[in-house]
Backbone as a chain_set.jsonl record, in Angstrom:
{"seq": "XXXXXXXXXXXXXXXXXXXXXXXXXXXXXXXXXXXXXXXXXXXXXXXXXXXXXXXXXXXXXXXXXXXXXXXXXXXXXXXXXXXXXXXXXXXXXXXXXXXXXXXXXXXXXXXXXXXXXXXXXXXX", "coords": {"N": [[84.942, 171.495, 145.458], [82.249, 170.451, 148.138], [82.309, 170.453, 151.256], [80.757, 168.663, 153.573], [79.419, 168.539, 157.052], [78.442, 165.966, 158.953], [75.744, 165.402, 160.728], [74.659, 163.817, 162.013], [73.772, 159.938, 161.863], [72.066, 157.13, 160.011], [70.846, 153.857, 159.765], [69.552, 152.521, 156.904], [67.358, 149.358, 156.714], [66.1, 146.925, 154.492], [65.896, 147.928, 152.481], [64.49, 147.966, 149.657], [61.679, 148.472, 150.289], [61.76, 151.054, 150.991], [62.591, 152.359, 149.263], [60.468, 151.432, 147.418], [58.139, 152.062, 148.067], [57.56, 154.814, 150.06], [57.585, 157.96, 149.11], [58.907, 159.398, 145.938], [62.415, 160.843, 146.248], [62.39, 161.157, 148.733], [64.077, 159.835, 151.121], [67.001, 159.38, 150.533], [67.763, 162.008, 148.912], [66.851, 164.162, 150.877], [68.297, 163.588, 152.739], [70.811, 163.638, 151.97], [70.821, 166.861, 151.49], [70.711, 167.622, 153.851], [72.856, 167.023, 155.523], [72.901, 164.117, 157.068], [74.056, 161.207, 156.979], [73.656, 158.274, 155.77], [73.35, 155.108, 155.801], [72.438, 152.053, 153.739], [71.34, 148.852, 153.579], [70.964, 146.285, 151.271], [69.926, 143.187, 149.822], [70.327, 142.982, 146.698], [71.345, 144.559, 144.537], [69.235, 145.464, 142.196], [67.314, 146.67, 144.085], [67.93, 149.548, 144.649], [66.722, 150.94, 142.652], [63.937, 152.438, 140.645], [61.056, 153.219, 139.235], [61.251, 155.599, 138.388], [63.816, 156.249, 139.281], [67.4, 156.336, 139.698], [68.695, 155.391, 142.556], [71.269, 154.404, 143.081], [72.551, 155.671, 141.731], [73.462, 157.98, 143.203], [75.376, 156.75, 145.338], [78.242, 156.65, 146.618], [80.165, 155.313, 148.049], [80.57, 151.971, 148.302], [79.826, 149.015, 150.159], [80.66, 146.122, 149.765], [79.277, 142.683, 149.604], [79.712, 139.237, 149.815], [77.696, 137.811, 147.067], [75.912, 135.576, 145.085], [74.353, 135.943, 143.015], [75.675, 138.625, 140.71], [75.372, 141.152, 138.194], [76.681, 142.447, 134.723], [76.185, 144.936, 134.676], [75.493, 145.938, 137.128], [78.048, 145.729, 138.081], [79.719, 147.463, 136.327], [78.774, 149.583, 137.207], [79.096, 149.996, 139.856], [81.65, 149.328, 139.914], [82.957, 150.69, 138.383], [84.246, 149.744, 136.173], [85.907, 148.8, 132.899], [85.967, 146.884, 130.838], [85.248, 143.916, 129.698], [86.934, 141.893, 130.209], [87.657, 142.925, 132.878], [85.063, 143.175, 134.263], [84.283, 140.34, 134.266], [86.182, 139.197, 136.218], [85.954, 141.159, 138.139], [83.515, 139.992, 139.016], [83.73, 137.539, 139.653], [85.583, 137.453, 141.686], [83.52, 138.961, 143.359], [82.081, 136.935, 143.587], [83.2, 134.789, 144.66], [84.51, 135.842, 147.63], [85.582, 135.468, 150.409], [84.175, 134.21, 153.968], [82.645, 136.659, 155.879], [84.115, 138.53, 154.948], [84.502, 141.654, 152.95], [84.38, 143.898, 150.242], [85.211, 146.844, 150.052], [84.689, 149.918, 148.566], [85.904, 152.803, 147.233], [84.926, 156.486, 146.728], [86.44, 157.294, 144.759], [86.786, 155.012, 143.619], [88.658, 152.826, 144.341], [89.439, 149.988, 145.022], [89.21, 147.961, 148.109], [90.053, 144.845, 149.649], [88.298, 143.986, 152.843], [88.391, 142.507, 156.164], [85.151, 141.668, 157.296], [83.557, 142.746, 160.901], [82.021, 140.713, 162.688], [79.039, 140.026, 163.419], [78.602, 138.501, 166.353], [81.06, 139.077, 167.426], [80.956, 141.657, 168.472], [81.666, 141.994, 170.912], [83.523, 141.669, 172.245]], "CA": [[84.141, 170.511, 146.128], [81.937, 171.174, 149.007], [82.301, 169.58, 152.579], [79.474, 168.817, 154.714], [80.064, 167.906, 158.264], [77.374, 164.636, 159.222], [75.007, 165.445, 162.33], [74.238, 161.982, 162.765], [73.788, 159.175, 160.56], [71.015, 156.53, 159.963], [70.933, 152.683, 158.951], [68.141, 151.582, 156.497], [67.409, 147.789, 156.242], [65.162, 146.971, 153.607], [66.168, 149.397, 150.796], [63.979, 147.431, 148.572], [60.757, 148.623, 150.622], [62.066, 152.148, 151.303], [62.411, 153.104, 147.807], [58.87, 151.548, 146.177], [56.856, 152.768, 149.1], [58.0, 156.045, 150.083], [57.677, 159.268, 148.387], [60.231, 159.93, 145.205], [63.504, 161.571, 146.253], [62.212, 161.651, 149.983], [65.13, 160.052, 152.027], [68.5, 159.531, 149.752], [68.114, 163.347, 148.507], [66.962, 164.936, 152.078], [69.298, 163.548, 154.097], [72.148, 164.581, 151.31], [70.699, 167.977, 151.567], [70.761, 168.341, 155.419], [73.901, 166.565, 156.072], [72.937, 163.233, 157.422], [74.67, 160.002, 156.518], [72.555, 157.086, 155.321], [73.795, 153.15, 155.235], [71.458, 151.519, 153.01], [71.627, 147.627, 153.534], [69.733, 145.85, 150.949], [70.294, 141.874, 149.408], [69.697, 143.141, 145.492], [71.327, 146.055, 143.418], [68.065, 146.742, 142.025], [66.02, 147.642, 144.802], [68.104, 150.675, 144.43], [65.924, 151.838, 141.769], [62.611, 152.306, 140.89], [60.604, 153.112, 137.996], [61.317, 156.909, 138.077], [64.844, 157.101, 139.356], [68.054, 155.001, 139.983], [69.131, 156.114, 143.44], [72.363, 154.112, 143.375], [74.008, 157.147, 140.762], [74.172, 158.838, 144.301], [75.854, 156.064, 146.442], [79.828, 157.036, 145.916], [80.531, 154.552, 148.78], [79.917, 150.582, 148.57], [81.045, 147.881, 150.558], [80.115, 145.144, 148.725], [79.847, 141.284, 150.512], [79.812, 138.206, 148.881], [76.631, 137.564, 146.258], [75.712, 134.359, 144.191], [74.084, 136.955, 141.435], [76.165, 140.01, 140.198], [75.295, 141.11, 137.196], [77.557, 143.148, 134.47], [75.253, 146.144, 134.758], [75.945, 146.074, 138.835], [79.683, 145.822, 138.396], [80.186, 148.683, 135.638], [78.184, 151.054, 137.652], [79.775, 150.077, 141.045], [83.023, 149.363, 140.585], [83.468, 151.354, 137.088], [84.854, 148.324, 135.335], [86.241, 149.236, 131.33], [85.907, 146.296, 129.65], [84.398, 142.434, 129.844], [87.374, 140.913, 130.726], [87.689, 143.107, 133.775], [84.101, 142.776, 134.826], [84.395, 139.298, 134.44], [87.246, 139.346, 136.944], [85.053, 141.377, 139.363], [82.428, 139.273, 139.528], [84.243, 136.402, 140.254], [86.098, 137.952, 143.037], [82.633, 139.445, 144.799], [81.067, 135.511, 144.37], [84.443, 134.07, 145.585], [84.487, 136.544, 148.76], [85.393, 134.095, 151.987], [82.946, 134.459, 154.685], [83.403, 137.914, 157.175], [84.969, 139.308, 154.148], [84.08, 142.37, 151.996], [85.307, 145.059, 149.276], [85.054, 148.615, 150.233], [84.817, 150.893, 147.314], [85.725, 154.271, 148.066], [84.471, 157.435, 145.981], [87.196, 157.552, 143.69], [86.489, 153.569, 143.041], [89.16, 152.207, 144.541], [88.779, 148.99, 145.373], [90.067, 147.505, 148.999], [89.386, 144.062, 150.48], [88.716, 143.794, 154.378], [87.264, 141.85, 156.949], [84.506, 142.371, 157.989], [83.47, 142.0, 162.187], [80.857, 139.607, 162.962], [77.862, 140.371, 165.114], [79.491, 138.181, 167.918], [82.742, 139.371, 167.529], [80.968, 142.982, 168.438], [81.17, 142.475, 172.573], [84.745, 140.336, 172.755]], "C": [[83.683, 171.089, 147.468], [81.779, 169.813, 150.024], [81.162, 170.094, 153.402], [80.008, 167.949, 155.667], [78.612, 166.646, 158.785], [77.358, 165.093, 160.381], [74.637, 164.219, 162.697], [73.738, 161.231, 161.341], [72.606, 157.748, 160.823], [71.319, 154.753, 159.01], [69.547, 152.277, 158.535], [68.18, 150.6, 156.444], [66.431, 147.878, 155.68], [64.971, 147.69, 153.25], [65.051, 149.237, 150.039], [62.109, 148.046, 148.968], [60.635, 150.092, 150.711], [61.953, 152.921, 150.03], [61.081, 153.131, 146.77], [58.123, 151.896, 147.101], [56.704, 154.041, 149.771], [57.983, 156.923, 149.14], [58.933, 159.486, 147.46], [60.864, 161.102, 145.842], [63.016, 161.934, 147.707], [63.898, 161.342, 150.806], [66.255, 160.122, 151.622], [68.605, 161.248, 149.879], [67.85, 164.54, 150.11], [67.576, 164.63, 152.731], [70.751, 164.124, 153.374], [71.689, 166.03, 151.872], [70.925, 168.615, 153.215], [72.097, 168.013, 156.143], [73.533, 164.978, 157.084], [73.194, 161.897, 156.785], [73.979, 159.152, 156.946], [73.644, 156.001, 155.008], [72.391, 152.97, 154.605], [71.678, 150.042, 152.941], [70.155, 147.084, 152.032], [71.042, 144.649, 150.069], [70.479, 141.965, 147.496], [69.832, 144.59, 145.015], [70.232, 146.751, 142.945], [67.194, 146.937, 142.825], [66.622, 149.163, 145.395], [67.121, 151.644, 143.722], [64.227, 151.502, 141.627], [62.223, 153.233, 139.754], [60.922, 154.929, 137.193], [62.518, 157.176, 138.331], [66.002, 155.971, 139.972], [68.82, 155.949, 141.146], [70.671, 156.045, 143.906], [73.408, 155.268, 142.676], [73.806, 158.463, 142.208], [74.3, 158.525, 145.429], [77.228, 156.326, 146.006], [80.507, 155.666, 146.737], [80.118, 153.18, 148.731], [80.764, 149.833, 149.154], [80.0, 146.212, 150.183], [80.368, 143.175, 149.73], [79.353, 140.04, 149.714], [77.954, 137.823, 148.463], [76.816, 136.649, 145.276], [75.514, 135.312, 142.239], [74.675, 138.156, 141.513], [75.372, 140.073, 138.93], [76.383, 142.468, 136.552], [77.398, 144.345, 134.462], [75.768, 146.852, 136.366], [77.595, 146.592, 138.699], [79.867, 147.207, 137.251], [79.353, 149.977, 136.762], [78.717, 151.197, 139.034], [81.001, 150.681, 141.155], [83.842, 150.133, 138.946], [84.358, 150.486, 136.197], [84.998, 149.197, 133.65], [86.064, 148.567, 130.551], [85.279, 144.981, 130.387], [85.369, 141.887, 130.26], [87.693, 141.726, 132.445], [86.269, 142.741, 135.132], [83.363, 141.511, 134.99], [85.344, 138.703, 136.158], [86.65, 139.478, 138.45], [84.225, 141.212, 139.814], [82.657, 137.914, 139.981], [84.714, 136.501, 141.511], [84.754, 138.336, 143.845], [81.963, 137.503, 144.946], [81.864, 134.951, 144.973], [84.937, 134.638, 147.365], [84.593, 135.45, 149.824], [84.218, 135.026, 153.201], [83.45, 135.554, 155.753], [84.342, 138.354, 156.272], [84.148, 140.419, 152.92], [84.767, 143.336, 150.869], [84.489, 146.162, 149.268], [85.227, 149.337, 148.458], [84.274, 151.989, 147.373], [85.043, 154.971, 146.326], [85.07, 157.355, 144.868], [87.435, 155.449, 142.861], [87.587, 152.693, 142.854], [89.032, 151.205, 145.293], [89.798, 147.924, 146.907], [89.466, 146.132, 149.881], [89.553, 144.022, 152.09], [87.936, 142.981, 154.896], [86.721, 142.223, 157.925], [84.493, 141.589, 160.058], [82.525, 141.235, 162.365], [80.245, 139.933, 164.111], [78.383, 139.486, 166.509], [80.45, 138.187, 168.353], [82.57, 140.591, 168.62], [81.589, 143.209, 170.651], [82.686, 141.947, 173.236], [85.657, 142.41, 172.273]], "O": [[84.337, 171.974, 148.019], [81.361, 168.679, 149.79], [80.758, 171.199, 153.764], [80.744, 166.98, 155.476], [77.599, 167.343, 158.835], [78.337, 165.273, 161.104], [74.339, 163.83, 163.826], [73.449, 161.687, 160.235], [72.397, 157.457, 162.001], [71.86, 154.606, 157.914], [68.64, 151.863, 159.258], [69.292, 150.309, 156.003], [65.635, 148.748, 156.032], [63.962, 148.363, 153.46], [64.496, 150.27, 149.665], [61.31, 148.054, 148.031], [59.504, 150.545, 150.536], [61.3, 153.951, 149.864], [60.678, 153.937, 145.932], [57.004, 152.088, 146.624], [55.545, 154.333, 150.066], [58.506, 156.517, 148.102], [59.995, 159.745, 148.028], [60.258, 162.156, 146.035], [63.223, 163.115, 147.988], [64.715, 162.23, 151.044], [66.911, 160.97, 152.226], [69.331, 161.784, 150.717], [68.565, 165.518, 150.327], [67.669, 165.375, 153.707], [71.588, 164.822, 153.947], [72.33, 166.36, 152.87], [71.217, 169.756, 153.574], [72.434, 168.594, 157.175], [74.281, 164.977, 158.062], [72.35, 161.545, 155.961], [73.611, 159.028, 158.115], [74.551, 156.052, 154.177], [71.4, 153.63, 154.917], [72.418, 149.835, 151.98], [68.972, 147.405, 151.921], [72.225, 144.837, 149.784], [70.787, 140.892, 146.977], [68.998, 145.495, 145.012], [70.015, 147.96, 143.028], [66.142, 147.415, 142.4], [66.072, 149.821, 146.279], [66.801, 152.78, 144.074], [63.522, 150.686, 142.221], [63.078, 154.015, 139.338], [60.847, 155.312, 136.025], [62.873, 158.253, 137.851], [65.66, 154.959, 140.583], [69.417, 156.987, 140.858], [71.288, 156.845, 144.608], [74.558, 155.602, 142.961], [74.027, 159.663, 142.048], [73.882, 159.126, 146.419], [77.364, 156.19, 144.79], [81.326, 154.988, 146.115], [79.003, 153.099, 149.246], [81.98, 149.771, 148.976], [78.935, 145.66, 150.459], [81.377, 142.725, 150.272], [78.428, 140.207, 148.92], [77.108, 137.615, 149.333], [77.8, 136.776, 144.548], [76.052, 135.323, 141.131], [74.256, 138.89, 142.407], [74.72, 139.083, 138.6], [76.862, 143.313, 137.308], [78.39, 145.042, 134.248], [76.258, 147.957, 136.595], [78.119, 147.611, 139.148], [80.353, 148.137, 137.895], [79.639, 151.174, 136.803], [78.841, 152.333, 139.491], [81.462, 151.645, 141.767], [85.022, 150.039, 138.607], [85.245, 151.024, 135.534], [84.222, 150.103, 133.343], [85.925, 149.02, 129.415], [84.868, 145.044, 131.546], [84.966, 140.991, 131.002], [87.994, 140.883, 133.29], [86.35, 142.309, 136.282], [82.279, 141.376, 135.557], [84.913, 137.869, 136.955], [86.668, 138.723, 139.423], [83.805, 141.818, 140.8], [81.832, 137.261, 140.62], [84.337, 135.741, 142.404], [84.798, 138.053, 145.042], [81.552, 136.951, 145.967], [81.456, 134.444, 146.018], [85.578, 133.929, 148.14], [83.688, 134.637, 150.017], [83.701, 136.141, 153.136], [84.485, 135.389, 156.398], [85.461, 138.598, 156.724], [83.315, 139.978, 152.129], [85.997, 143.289, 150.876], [83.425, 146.388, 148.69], [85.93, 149.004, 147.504], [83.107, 152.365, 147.483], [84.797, 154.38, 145.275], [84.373, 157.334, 143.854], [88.067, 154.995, 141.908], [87.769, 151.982, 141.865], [88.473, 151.412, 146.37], [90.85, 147.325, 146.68], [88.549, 146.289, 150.687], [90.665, 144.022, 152.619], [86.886, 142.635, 154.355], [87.105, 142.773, 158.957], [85.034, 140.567, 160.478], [82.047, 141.441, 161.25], [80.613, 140.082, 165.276], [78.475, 140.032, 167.608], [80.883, 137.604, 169.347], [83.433, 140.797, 169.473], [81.778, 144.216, 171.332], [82.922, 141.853, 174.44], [86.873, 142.585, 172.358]]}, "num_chains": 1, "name": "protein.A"}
């Protein structure tokens, strides 16, 4: 495995605009390639993808916060789920999420709940 050290890191909001309006494989794959670490906020698993390429098969990291719609497509590819009664399980748990609460899911797709801070928590 190869380690890259992050020169600085970048938050997108509005994934969903970034991916259909932008150039294929412009920012996900150049910022992997140079070493810069990308957050990607977006409300909607699929505005990961886009008609030529699903960008989420090179997010290893999610922290996941409470959503009305999962779907079973979302949860097998997130959280690597094996069967229906598990991904049943884990879709109940992300809509049940209490509020200022999320689930980290590291690389290896282990799954850890925390809470999160709250924008007016940030200054106390």
């Amino acid at each position: 495995m190869e380690l890259r050290k992050f020169e600085c890191q970048r938050l997108v909001e509005g994934t969903e605009f970034m991916f259909k309006v932008l150039p294929r494989q412009s920012l996900p794959k150049k910022c992997c390639k140079i070493g810069v670490g990308t957050n990607f906020s977006t409300q909607e698993f699929t505005h990961f993808k886009t008609s030529g390429a699903d960008y989420s098969s090179y997010i290893l990291t999610w922290i996941i916060h409470r959503v009305s719609q999962i779907k079973n497509q979302d949860v097998k590819s997130i959280f690597n789920a094996e069967d229906k009664h598990e991904e049943n399980a884990l879709m109940k748990k992300v809509r049940e999420l209490d509020k200022h609460y999320s689930l980290y899911v590291d690389g290896d797709k282990k799954i850890t709940k925390m809470k999160d801070l709250a924008f007016w928590q940030l200054n106390n």
